[in-house]
C-alpha positions as CSV (number, residue, x, y, z in Angstrom):
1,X,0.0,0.0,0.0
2,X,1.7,3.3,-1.4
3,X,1.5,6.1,1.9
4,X,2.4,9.8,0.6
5,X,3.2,11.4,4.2
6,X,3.9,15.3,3.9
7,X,5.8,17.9,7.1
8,X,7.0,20.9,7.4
9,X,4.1,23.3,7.5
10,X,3.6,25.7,9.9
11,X,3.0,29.4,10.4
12,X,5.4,32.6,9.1
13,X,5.8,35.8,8.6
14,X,5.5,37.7,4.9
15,X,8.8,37.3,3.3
16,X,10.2,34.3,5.5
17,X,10.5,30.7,4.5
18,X,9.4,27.3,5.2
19,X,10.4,23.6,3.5
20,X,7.8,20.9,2.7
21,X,8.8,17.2,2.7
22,X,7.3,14.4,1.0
23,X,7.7,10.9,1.2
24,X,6.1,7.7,-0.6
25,X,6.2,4.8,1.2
26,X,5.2,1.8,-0.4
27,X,6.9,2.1,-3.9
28,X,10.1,3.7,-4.2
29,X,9.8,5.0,-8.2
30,X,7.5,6.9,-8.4
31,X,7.5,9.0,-11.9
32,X,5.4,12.5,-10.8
33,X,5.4,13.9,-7.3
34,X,4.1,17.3,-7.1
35,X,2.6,19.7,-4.7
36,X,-1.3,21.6,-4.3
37,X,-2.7,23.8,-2.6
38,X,-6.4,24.6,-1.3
39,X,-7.1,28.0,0.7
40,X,-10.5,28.1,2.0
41,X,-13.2,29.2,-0.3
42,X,-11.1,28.7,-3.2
43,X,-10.2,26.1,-5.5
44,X,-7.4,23.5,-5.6
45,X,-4.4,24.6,-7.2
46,X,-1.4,22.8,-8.6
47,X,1.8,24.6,-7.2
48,X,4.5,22.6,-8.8
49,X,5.8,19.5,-10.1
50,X,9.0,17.3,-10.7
51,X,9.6,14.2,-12.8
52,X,11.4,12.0,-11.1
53,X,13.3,10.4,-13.7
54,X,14.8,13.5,-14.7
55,X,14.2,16.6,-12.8
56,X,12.1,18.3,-15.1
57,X,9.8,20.7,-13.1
58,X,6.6,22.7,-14.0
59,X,5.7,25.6,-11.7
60,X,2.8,27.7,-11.3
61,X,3.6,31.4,-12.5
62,X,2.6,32.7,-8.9
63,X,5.8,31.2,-7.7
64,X,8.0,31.0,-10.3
65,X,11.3,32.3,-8.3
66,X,10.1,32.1,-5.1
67,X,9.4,28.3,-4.7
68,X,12.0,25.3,-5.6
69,X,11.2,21.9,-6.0
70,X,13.6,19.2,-5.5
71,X,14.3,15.5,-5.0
72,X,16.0,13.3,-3.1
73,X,15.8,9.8,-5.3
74,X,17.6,7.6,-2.7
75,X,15.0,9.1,-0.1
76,X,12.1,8.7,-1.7
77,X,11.2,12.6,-1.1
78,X,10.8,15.5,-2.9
79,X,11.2,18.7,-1.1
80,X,9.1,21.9,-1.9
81,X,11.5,25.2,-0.9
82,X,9.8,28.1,0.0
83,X,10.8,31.7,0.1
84,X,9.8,34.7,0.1
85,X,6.0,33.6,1.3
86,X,3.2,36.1,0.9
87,X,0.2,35.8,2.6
88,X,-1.8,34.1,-0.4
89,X,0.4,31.6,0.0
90,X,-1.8,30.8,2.6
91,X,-3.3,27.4,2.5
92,X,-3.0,23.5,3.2
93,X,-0.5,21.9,0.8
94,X,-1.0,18.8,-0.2
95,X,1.4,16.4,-2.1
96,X,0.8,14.0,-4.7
97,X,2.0,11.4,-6.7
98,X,2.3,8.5,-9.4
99,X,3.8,6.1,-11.2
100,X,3.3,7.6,-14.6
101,X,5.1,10.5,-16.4
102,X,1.5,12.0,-17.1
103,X,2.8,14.4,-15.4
104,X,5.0,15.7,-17.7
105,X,2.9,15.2,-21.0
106,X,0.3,17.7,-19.4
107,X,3.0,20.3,-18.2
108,X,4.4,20.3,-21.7
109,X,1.4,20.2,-23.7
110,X,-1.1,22.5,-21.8
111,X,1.7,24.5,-19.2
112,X,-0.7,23.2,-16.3
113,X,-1.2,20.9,-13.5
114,X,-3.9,18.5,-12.8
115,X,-5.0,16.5,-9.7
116,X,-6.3,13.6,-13.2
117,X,-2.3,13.1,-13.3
118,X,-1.8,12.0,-9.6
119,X,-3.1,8.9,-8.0
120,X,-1.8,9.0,-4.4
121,X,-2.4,12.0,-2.1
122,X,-0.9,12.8,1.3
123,X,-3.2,14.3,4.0
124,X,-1.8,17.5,3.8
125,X,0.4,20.5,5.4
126,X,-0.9,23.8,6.6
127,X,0.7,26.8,6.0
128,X,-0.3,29.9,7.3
129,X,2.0,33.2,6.1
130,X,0.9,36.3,8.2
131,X,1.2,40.1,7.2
């Protein structure tokens, strides 16, 4: 049974930092991990992505050079590096994952993210970025 178990949230000022962790547990090759997020009242969001088998990463354009995704293979974890926060960066951040490199075909073709690509879900990190 594949676990995706996510830490690291927690509250922080406007313009500080914080580091998400996710791990699979279950199956160690996982093809797309990638991180949402859902603030209440609004929709989910796809924040960022990373292919596994070759780094390639897709970012939403609200954090495009504020927020890094990166991987640790051996670990099983991808990290998601935040700086800079702003307060509608407010949310709980979820991470997700899946075998497949849908992942990929849907950040290339269409520049988006999709919860379709993902098949395993954590239960989610809050972050809470105060003015």
């Amino acid at each position: 049974q594949v676990q995706v178990v996510e830490s690291g949230g927690g509250s922080v000022q406007a313009g500080g930092s914080l580091r998400l962790s996710c791990q699979t547990r279950g199956y160690n090759y996982m093809g797309c991990m990638g991180w949402f997020r859902q603030a209440p009242g609004k929709d989910r969001e796809g924040v960022g992505s990373i292919y596994n088998i070759d780094g390639r990463t897709w970012y939403t354009d609200s954090v495009k050079g504020r927020f890094t995704i990166s991987q640790d293979i051996a670990k099983s974890t991808v990290y998601l590096q935040m700086n800079s926060l702003r307060p509608d960066d407010t949310a709980m951040y979820y991470c997700a994952a899946d075998r497949s490199s849908r992942c990929v075909t849907t950040f290339q073709n269409y520049d988006i993210m999709t919860g379709a690509d993902f098949s395993y879900w954590g239960q989610g990190t809050q972050v809470t970025v105060s003015s």
